[in-house]
C-alpha positions as CSV (number, residue, x, y, z in Angstrom):
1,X,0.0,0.0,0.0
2,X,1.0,3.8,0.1
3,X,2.6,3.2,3.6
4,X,5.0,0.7,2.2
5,X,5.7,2.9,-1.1
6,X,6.7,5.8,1.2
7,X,9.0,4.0,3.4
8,X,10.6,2.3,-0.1
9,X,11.0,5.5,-1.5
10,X,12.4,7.5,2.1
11,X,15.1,4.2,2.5
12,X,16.1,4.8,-1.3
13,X,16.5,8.4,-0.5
14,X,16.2,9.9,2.7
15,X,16.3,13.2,1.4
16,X,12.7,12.8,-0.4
17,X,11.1,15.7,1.7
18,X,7.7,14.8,0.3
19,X,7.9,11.4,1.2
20,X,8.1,11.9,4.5
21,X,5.9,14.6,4.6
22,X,3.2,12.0,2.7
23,X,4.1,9.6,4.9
24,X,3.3,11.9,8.4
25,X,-0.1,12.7,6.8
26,X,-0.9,8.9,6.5
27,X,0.6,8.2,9.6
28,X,-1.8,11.1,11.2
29,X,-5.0,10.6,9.2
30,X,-5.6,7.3,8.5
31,X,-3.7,5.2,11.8
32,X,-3.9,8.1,14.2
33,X,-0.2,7.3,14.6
34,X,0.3,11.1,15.8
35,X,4.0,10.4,17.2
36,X,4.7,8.3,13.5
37,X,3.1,11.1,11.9
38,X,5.3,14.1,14.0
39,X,8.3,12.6,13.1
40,X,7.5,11.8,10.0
41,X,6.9,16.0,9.1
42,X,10.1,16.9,10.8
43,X,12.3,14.2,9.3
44,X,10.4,16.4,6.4
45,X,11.5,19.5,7.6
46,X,15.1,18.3,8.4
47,X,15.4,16.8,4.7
48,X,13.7,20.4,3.4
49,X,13.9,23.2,5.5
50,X,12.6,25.2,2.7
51,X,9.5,23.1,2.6
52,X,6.6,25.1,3.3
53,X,3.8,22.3,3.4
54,X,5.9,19.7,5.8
55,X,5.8,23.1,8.5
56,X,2.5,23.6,7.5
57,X,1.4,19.6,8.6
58,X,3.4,20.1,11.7
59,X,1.5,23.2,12.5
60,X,-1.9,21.0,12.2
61,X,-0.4,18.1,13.9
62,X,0.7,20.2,16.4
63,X,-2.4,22.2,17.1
64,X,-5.4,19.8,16.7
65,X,-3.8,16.6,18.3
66,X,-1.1,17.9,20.6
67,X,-2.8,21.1,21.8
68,X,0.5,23.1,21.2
69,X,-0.2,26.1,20.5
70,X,2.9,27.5,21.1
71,X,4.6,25.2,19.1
72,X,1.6,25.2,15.8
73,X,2.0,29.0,15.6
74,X,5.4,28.6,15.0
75,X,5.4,26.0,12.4
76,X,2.7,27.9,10.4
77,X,5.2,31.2,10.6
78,X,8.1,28.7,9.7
79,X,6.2,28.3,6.5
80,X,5.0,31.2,5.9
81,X,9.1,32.5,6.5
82,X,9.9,29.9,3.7
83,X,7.2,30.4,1.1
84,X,5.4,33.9,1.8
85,X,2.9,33.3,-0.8
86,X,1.8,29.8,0.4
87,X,-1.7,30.9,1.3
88,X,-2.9,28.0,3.2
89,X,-0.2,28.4,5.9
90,X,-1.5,32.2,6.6
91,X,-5.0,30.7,7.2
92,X,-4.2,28.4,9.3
93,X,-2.2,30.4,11.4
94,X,-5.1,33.0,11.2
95,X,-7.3,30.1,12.6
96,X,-5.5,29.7,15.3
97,X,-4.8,33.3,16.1
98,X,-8.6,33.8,16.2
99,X,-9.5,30.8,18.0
100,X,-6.7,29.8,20.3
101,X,-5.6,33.2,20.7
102,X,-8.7,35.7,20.7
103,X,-6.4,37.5,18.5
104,X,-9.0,38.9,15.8
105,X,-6.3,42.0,14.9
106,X,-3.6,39.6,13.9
107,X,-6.2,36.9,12.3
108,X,-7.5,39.1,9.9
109,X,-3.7,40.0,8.7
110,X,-3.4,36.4,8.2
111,X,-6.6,36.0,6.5
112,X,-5.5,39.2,4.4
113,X,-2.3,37.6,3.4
114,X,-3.8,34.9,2.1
């Protein structure tokens, strides 16, 4: 299945950022493996720094399962820092800023960003 193509594919190259990244959203979606999947998205990030999505993941990982906030906020700025013009990263991190952080001021930048 997709789990075993992604793990072929990351021993082949460990560098394949989006294989990991693939892999962590399997891993978080579909077994609920949330530890797989967090690891997963920062072997991502390690392979790619300059990968926006795999920050992006983290930040939803992060924020919905772990209840970081501290540590989602940071990942969705992380790709936002990489790839300014990757639009779902500002709404996500205006999500949280409204929700988690009754910030409505800095939200609507994000949302504005977008």
């Amino acid at each position: 299945g997709a789990e075993a193509a992604f793990r072929t594919a990351i021993a082949a190259d460990p560098g394949l950022s989006f294989a990991h990244n693939s892999l962590g959203v399997l891993l978080q979606n579909e077994r609920k493996d949330f530890d797989g999947a967090e690891a997963a998205y920062r072997a991502a990030i390690a392979a790619d720094p300059g990968y926006a999505v795999a920050h992006s993941t983290l930040g939803i990982l992060l924020e919905h399962e772990r209840k970081d906030i501290d540590g989602a906020e940071a990942a969705y700025r992380a790709a936002i820092a990489v790839n300014p013009g990757f639009s779902q990263a500002h709404v996500n991190l205006g999500y949280l800023l409204k929700d988690e952080r009754k910030d409505i001021d800095g939200a609507e930048a994000a949302y504005r960003a977008a």
